[in-house]
C-alpha positions as CSV (number, residue, x, y, z in Angstrom):
1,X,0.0,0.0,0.0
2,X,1.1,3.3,-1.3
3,X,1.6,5.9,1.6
4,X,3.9,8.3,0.6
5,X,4.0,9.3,-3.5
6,X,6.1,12.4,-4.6
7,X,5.9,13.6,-8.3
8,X,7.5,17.3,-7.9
9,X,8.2,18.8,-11.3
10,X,7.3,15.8,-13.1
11,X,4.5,17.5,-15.5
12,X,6.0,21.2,-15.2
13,X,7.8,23.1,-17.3
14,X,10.0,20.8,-19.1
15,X,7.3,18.1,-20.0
16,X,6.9,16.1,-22.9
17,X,4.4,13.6,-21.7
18,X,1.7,15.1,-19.6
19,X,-0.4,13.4,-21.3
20,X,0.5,10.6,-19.2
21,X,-1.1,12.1,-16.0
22,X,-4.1,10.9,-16.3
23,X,-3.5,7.4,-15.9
24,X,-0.6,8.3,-13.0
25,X,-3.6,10.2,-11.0
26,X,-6.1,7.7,-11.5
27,X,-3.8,5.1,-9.6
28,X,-3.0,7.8,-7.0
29,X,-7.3,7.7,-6.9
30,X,-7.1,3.9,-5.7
31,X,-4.5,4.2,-3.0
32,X,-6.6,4.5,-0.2
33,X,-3.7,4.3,2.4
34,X,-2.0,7.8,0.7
35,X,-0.9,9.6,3.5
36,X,1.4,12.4,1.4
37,X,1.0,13.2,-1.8
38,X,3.5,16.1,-3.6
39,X,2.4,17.2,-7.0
40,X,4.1,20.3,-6.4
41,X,4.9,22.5,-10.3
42,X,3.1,20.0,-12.2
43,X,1.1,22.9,-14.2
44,X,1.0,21.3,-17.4
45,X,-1.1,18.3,-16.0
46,X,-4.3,18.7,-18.3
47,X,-7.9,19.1,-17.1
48,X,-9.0,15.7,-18.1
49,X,-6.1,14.3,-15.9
50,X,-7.2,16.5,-12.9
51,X,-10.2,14.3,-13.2
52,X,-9.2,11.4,-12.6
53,X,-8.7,11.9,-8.8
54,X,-13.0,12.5,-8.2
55,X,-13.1,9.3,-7.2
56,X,-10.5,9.8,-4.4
57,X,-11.0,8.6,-1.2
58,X,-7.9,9.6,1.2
59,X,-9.1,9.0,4.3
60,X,-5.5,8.7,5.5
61,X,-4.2,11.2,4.0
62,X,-2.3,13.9,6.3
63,X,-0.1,16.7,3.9
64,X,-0.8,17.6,0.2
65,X,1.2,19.8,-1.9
66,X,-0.1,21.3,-5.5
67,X,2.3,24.1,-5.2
68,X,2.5,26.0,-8.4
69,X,0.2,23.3,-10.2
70,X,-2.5,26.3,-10.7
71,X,-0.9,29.4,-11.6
72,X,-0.4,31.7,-15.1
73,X,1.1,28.9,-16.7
74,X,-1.5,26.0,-15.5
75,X,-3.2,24.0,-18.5
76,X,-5.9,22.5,-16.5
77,X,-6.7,24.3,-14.1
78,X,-10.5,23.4,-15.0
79,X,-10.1,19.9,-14.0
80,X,-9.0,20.3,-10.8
81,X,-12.1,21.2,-8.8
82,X,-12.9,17.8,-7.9
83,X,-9.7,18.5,-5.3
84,X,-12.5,20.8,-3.7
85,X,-15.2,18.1,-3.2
């Protein structure tokens, strides 16, 4: 079981394959025993990615980072409400 994931950077600036979030985030979704998650700079994750994590339950989990995932240079920023619910 997955408690500790840390993508920092991996779908920022520099990516060629953010296309390849959404299937990253919707294993992230299943890991119910998550307890940090760092996404931090991934801005160029695309809306349809952000999606992927609705059906996230963390019930475990205890620090989250999206730092500079939603800023001027976000592409999905759209997606990402389900974070909210």
């Amino acid at each position: 079981n997955l408690k500790k994931a840390s993508f920092r950077q991996c779908f920022g600036r520099d990516t060629k394959g953010a296309r390849g979030a959404a299937v990253l985030l919707l294993s992230l979704a299943k890991c119910a025993a998550l307890e940090e998650l760092n996404l931090g700079d991934c801005d160029k994750i695309p809306a349809d990615a952000w999606k992927q994590l609705g059906e996230a339950r963390w019930v475990n989990l205890k620090k989250a980072s999206f730092r500079g995932c939603f800023d001027a240079r976000t592409k999905g920023a759209d997606g990402a409400a389900v974070l909210l619910l």
